[in-house]
N, C-alpha and C positions, 0 to 999 in steps of 0.2 A: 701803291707800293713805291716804296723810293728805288727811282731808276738805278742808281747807285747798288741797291744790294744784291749782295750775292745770293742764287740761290744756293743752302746748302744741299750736301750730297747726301745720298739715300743711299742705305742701306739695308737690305734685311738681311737679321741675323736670329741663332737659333738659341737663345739662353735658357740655363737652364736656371732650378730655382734660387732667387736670390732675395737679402733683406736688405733694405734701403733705410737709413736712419738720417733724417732731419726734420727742418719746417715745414709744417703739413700748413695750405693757403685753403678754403672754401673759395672759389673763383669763381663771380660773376663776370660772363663775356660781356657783357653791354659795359658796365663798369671800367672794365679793361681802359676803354677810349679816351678818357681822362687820368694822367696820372693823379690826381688827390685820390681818385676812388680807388682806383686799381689797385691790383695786390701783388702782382706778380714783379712787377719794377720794386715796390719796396721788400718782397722779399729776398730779391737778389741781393739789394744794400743791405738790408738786415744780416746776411748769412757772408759776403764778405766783409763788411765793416766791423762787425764783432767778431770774425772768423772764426764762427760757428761750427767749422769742421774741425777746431782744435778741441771740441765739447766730446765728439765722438769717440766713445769709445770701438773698440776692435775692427777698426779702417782696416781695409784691405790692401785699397789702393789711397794711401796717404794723397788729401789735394786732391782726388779725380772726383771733379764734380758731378751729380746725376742730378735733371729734372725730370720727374717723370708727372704727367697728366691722368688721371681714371676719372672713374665713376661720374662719365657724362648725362645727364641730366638736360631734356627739353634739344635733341640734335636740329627738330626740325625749324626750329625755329633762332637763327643765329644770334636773336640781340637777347634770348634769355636762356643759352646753353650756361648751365650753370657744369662745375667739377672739381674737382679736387689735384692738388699740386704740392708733392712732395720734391723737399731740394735738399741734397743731403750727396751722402756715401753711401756706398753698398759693406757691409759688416760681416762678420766671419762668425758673431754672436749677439745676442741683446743681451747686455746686465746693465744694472746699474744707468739706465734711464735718463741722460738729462730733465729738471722739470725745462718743457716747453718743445720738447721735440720727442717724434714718435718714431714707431718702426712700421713698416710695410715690407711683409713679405709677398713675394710674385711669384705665381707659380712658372714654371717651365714653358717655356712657347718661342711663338715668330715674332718679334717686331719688327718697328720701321726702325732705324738709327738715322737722325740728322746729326750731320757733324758740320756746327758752326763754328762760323769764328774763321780765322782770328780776327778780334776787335772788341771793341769796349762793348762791357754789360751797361745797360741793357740791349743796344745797339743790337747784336748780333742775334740776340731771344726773339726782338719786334721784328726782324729781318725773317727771319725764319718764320714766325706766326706768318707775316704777311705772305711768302711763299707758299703755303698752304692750300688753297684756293686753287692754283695751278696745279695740281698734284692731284692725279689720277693713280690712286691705290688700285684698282685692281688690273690697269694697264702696269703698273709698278711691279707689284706681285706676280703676274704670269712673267712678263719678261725675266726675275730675280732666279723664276723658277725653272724655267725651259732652257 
């Protein structure tokens, strides 16, 4: 981990349901380690560089970016956790579909929230992955909650 980074701060929060519309990534963790393979660096360039949130239709929060991680695949084993990684906006409705970006709705729950940054992408996304490791969720959680 670069002595340099910040960890971001944690938070749990309680949201309820919401849709998230942009580029949907399939993410190989082992891959990750090399930018040529990896996908999560080029999807960031991808989705600022063509500013892909100007595609979105019925933004809520015009510009507030979400990345959101699921559908983990192989936890126990870290060099072939495979998941899914949507990067987008949260939407007030789906029509009218970009080709090449999807919708995901989530239902109601607890997350984490990391609030990175400020600092350049991809800088602040590897800074955070790398913090990760450190971070005891259910030491996290009971302190969030008591």
């Amino acid at each position: 981990m670069d002595p340099q980074a910040q960890i971001p701060n944690r938070t749990v929060v309680e949201l309820q349901t919401f849709t998230l519309v942009g580029l949907m990534r399939n993410i190989i963790q082992k891959e990750e380690q090399d930018p040529k393979t990896g996908q999560i660096g080029k999807a960031y360039e991808e989705y600022f560089d063509k500013q892909v949130h100007e595609l979105i239709p019925h933004r809520i929060h015009p510009k507030r970016t979400y990345c959101m991680y699921y559908d983990y695949q192989n936890p126990e084993n870290q060099e072939e956790i495979r998941y899914k990684m949507v990067l987008g906006e949260v939407v007030s409705e789906v029509t009218d579909l970009p080709e090449g970006l999807v919708a995901v709705t989530v239902p109601a729950h607890h997350f984490c929230r990391l609030d990175c940054g400020p600092g350049p992408i991809p800088k602040v996304v590897i800074d955070a992955w790398q913090s990760l490791p450190k971070f005891n969720p259910l030491r996290f959680w009971w302190s969030q909650i008591t």
